[in-house]
N, C-alpha and C positions, 0 to 999 in steps of 0.2 A: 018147771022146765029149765030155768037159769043153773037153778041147782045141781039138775041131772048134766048141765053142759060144764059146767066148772068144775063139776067132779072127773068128768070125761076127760078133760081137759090137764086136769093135774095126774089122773094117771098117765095119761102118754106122756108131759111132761116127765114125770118122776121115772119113765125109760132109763138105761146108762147109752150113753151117745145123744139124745135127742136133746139139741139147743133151744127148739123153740116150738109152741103150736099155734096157729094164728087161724081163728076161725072168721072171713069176712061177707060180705054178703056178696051177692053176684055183680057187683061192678065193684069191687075190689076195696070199700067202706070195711075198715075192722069192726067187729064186733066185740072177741074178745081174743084176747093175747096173754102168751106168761113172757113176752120179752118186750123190749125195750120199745120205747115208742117210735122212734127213727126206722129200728127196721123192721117196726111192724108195717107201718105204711108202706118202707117200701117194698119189703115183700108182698104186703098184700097189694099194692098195684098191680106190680109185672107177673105176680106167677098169675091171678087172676086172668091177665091180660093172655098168657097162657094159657089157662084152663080152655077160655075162650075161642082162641083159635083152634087149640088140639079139637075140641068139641065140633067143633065146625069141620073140619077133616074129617072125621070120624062120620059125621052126618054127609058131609060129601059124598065118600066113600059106599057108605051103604045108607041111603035113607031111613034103614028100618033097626037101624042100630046106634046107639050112643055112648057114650063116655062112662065109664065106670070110675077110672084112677089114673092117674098120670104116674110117672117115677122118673128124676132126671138126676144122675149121677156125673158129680165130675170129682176131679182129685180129692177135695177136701170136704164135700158135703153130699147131700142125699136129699134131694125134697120129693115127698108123696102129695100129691094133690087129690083130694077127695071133694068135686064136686056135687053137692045135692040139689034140690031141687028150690032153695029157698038160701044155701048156703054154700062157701067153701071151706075144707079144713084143709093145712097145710102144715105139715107137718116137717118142722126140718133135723137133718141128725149130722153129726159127725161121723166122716167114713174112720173107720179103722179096721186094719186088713180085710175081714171076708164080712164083715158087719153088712145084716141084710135088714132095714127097717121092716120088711114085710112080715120078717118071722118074727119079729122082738116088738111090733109094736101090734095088733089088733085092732087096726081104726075102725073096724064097720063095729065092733061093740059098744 
């Protein structure tokens, strides 16, 4: 299993734009990361902490439906949040002009 995450792992990594992937557990503990240790923690804090909320909205909303993927764009970055059921991945990228992480990177494979 390690094996099949690490490799997962260095493919999206090896994306072009993608800065970082940080896969943590659901209270926002890293598991593993290809970036630096500073902003793995604190990415995996607050988007975590994110995930969390969005999920809760979402459950709000319609009881009978839940969270599949987040996407929060601002000028200079792109983070996908892919909460599962045991884990989060988090995926971050550099925007450049029309750059869409969804079509360049394949997280659910």
């Amino acid at each position: 299993m390690a094996k099949v995450v690490k490799e997962t792992l260095k493919r999206i990594q090896d994306k072009e734009n993608v800065e970082g992937v940080i896969m943590t557990n659901n209270e926002g503990i890293p598991l593993q990361s290809t970036m630096n240790n500073q902003d793995t923690v604190q990415y995996g804090g607050l988007v975590s902490h994110l995930s969390t909320k969005t999920a809760s909205v979402v459950r709000d909303i319609d009881c009978t439906d839940q969270l599949t993927w987040v996407r929060v764009k601002s000028v200079k970055q792109e983070i996908v949040v892919v909460p599962e059921e045991t884990f989060v991945m988090i995926v971050i990228q550099k925007v450049t002009g029309d750059t869409d992480l969804e079509d360049e990177v394949d997280i659910k494979s």
